[in-house]
C-alpha positions in Angstrom: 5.1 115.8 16.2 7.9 118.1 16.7 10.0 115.9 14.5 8.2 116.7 11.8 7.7 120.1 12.2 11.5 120.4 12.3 11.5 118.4 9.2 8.8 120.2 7.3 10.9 123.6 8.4 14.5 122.5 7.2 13.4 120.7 3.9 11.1 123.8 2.6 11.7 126.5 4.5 10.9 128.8 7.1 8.8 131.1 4.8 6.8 127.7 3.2 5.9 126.6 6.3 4.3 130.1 7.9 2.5 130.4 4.8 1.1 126.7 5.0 0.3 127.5 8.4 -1.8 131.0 7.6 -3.6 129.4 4.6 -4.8 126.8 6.9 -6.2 129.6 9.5 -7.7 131.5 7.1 -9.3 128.3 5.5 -10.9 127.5 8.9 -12.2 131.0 9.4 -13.8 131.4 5.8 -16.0 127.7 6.4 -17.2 129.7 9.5 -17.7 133.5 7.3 -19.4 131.0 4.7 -21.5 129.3 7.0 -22.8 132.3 8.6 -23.9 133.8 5.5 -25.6 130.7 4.1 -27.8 130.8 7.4 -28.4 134.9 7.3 -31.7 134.8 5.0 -33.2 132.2 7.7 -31.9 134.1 10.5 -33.5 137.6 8.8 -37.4 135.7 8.2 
Protein backbone atom coordinates (compact mmCIF):
# COMPACT_ATOMS: atom_id res chain seq x y z
CA UNK A 1 0.00 0.00 0.00
CA UNK A 2 2.75 2.38 0.58
CA UNK A 3 4.19 1.51 -2.70
CA UNK A 4 1.64 2.95 -4.31
CA UNK A 5 1.12 5.85 -2.49
CA UNK A 6 4.79 6.69 -3.25
CA UNK A 7 4.00 5.95 -6.79
CA UNK A 8 0.75 7.92 -7.08
CA UNK A 9 3.01 11.00 -5.23
CA UNK A 10 6.09 10.93 -7.70
CA UNK A 11 4.09 10.32 -11.05
CA UNK A 12 1.41 13.34 -10.32
CA UNK A 13 2.52 15.14 -7.72
CA UNK A 14 2.35 16.19 -4.33
CA UNK A 15 -0.34 18.83 -4.83
CA UNK A 16 -2.63 16.02 -7.12
CA UNK A 17 -2.53 13.76 -4.62
CA UNK A 18 -3.72 16.16 -1.37
CA UNK A 19 -6.33 17.32 -3.50
CA UNK A 20 -7.46 13.62 -4.40
CA UNK A 21 -7.31 12.93 -0.87
CA UNK A 22 -9.61 16.17 0.35
CA UNK A 23 -12.20 15.52 -2.46
CA UNK A 24 -12.54 12.08 -1.18
CA UNK A 25 -13.24 13.47 2.60
CA UNK A 26 -15.38 15.89 1.63
CA UNK A 27 -17.34 13.31 -0.60
CA UNK A 28 -17.78 11.04 2.50
CA UNK A 29 -19.00 13.91 4.70
CA UNK A 30 -21.64 15.41 2.11
CA UNK A 31 -23.45 11.49 1.73
CA UNK A 32 -23.65 11.95 5.56
CA UNK A 33 -24.98 16.18 5.28
CA UNK A 34 -27.26 14.66 2.41
CA UNK A 35 -28.54 11.83 4.37
CA UNK A 36 -29.37 13.85 7.25
CA UNK A 37 -31.43 16.19 5.46
CA UNK A 38 -33.35 13.63 3.48
CA UNK A 39 -34.47 12.10 6.97
CA UNK A 40 -35.20 15.83 8.61
CA UNK A 41 -39.01 16.13 7.47
CA UNK A 42 -39.58 12.50 9.24
CA UNK A 43 -37.53 13.43 12.08
CA UNK A 44 -39.73 17.06 12.38
CA UNK A 45 -43.52 14.95 12.12
Amino acid sequence: MDQTWISFITDFGFPVVVTFYLLHRIETKLNTLIESIVALPEKMK
